[in-house]
C-alpha positions in Angstrom: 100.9 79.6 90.2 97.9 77.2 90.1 95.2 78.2 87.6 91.9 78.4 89.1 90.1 79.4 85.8 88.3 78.2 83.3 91.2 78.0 81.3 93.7 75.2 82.8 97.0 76.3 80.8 96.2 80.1 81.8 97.1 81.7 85.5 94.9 83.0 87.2 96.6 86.5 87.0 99.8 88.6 85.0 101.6 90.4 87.2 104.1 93.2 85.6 106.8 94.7 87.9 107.7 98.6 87.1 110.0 100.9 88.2 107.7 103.7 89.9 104.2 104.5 90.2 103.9 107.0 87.2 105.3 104.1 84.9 102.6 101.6 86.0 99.8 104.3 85.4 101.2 104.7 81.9 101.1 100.9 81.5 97.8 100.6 82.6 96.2 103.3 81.1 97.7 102.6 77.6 96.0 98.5 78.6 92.6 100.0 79.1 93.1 102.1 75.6 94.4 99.7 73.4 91.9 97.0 75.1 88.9 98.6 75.9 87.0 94.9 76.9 90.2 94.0 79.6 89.5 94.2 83.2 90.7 97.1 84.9 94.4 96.8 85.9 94.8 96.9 89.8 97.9 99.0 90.6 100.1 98.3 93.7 103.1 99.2 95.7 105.6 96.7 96.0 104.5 95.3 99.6 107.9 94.4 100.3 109.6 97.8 100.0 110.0 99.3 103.5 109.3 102.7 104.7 113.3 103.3 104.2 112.6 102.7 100.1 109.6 103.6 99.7 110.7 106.4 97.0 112.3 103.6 95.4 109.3 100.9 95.9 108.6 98.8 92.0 105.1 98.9 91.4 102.9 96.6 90.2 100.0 96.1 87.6 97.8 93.1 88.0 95.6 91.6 84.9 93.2 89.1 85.5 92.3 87.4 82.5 90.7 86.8 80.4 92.9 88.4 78.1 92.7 89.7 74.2 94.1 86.9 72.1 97.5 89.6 71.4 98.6 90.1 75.4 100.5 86.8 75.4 103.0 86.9 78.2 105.7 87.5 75.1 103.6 90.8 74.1 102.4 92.0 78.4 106.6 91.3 79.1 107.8 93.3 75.7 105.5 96.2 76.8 106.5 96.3 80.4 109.9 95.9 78.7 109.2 99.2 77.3 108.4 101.1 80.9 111.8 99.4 82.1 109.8 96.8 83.9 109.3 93.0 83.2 106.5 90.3 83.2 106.5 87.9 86.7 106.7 84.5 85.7 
């Protein structure tokens, strides 16, 4: 992932991989609570699941930073961690 921000050693988004969409809205609605100045997290279906899997699609939550000093990718993969999902490196 090339950064294009003003940040060179930062990406230019976080992308966290979940099980199912209720998951990811719990994800990204405790973000926005616990860090009320982060942009909005942009929720989306796995685009590679097929109409076969779609019950069993992974969804995603995208962050764009910037991002409060504690969301490392350590801290954004231990909390999708804890919605049985994991940080895309």
């Amino acid at each position: 992932m090339t950064p294009t921000n003003d940040q060179p050693d930062q990406p230019d988004h976080y992308v966290l991989v979940l099980p199912d969409r209720e998951a990811a809205e719990e994800l990204a609605e405790k973000l926005t609570a616990e860090h009320p100045g982060l942009p909005e997290p942009e929720l989306h279906r796995d685009a590679l699941a097929g109409e076969d899997d779609a019950e069993d699609a992974q969804w995603l939550v995208v962050l764009t930073p910037p991002l409060p000093a504690g969301l490392t990718p350590a801290a954004l993969d231990a909390l999708a961690a804890d919605h049985d999902g994991w940080l895309e490196s």
